[in-house]
C-alpha positions as CSV (number, residue, x, y, z in Angstrom):
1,X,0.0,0.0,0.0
2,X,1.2,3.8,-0.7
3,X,3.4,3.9,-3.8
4,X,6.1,6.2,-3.8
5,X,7.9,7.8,-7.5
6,X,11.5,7.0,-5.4
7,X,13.3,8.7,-2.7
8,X,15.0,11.8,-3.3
9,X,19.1,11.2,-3.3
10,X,20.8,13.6,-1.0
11,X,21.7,16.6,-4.0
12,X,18.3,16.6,-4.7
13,X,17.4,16.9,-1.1
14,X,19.9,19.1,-0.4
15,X,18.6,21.4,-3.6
16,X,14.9,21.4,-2.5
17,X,16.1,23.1,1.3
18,X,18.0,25.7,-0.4
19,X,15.2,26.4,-2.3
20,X,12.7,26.3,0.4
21,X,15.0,28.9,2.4
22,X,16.2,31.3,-0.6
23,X,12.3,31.5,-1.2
24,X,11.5,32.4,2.6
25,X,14.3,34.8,2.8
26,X,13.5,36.8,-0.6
27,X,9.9,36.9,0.6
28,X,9.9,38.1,3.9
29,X,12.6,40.6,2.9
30,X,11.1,42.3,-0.5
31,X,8.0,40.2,-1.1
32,X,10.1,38.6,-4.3
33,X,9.2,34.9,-5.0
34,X,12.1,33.8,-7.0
35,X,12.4,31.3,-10.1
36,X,15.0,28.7,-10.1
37,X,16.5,26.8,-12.9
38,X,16.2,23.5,-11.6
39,X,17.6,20.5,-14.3
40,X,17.4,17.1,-12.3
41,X,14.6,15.3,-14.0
42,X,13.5,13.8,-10.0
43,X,12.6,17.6,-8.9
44,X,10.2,17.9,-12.0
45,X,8.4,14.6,-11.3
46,X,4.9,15.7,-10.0
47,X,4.2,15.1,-6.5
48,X,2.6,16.8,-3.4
49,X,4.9,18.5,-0.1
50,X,4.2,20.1,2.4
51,X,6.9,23.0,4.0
52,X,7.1,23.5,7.8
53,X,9.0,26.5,9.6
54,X,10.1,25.6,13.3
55,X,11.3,29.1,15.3
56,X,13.4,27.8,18.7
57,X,12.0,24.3,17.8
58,X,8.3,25.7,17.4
59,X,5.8,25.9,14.7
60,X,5.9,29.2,13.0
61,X,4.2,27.6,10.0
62,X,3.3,25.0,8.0
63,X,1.2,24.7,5.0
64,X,1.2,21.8,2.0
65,X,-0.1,20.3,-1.0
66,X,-1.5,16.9,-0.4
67,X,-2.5,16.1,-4.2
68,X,0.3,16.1,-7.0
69,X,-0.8,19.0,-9.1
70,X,0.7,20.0,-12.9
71,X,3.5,21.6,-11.3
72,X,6.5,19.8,-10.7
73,X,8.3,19.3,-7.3
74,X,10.9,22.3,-6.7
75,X,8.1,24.3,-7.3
76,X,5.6,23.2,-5.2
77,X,7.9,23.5,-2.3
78,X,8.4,27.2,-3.6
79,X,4.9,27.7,-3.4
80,X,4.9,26.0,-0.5
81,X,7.7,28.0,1.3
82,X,5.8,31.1,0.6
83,X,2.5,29.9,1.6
84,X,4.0,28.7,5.1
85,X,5.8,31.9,5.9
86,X,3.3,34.2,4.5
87,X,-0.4,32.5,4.7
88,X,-0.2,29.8,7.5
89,X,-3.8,31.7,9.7
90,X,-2.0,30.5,12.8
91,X,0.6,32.7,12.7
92,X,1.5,36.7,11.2
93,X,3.9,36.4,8.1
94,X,7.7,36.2,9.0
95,X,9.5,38.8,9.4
96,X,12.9,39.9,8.2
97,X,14.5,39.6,11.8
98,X,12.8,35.8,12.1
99,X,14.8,34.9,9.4
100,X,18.3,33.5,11.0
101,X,16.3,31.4,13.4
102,X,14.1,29.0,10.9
103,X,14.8,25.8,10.7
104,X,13.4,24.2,7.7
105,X,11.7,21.0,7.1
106,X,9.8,19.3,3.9
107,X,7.6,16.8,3.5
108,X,7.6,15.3,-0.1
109,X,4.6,12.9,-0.1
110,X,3.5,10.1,-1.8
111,X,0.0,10.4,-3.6
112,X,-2.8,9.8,-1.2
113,X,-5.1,6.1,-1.3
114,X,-7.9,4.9,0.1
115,X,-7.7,2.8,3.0
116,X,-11.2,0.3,4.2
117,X,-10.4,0.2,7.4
118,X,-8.5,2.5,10.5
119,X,-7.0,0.0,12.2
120,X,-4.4,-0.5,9.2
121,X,-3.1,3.0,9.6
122,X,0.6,2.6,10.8
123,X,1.7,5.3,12.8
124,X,4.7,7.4,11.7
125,X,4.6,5.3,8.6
126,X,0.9,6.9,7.5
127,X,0.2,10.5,7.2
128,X,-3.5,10.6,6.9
129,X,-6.4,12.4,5.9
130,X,-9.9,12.2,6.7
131,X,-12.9,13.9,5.6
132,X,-17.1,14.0,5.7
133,X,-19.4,16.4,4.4
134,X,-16.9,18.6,3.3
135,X,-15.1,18.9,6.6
136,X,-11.4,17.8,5.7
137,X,-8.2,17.2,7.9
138,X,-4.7,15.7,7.8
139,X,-2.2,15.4,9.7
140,X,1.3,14.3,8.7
141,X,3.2,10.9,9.2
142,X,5.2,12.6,12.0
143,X,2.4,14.1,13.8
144,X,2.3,10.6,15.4
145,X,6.3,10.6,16.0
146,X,6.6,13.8,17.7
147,X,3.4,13.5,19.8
148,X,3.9,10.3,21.2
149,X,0.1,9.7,20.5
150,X,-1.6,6.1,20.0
151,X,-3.3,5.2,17.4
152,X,-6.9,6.7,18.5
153,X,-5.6,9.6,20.1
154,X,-4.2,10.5,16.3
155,X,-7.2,9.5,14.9
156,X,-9.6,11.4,17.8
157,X,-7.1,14.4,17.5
158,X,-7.2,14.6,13.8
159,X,-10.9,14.3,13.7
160,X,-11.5,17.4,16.2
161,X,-8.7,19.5,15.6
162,X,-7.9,19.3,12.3
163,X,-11.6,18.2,10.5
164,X,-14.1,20.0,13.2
165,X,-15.7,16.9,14.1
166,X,-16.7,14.4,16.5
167,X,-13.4,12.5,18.1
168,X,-14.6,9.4,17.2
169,X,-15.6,10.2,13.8
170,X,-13.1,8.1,12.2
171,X,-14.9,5.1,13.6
172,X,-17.4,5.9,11.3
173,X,-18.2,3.3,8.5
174,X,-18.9,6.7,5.6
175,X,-15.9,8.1,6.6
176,X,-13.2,8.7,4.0
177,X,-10.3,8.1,4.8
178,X,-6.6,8.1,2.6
179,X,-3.0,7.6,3.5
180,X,-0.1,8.6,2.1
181,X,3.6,8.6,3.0
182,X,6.5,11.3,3.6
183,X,9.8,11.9,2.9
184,X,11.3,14.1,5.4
185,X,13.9,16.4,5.0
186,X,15.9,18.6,7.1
């Protein structure tokens, strides 16, 4: 279950950070999203990432694209990189002065699939996402790493915090629910 187009060597992971940050930095400081020339044929493979800023090992933002669009890699984590310094509602855009203390981290994810039954998820493994009359959330594989949660308190969190509804939601047999994987980079 969860097919993934190939792990990303370390150049090209090593290429998407510098991207992520050049991005962040020429935004918060002129509002300039930048254009790379990026020639590694794995970078321009379509697939979904999400970008997450940590400040003093904290959230300052994090926002992703689950679905591979038409756009290639690099430049989803562009758009990406501006969308979680700039439009992440949780926080005010970064500033200037912010800028030295990010630490950088991206999530390159394998396309999302069905799954028939919750108890399959496997946590840190899965990211998943859940949704129901057009309430929608997702967390990411390492939601599950970092918050030391079990199985239902993932599920019971992502249902109330993330989708707006019932903890137990995902017990539901109408549920929809899809898992993907992550790549992590750092």
């Amino acid at each position: 279950m969860v097919s993934n187009i190939g792990e990303l060597n370390d150049s090209e992971q090593k290429i998407l950070l510098k991207i992520a940050r050049e991005t962040v930095e020429s935004f918060a400081r002129d509002g300039k999203i930048l254009d790379f020339k990026v020639t590694d044929e794995r970078l321009k493979q379509k697939q979904g990432a999400f970008v997450t800023l940590n400040k003093n090992g904290r959230l300052r933002g994090c926002i992703g694209q689950i679905v591979p669009s038409d756009e290639p890699l690099w430049q989803v984590v562009r758009d990406m990189a501006v969308a979680a310094c700039s439009e992440d509602g949780r926080f005010s855009s970064v500033s200037k002065d912010e800028l030295s203390k990010l630490e950088y981290e991206i999530s390159v994810l394998s396309a999302p699939e069905p799954i028939s039954d919750w108890r399959k998820i496997e946590l840190g493994k899965h990211g998943v996402i859940l949704g129901q009359s057009g309430n929608r959330g997702v967390f990411l594989p390492q939601v599950a790493t970092e918050t030391g949660w079990s199985l239902e308190e993932f599920l019971s969190q992502l249902c109330w915090q993330k989708a707006g509804l019932e903890p137990s939601c995902y017990k539901d047999k109408n549920m929809e629910i899809q898992v993907f994987t992550a790549q992590v980079i750092k």
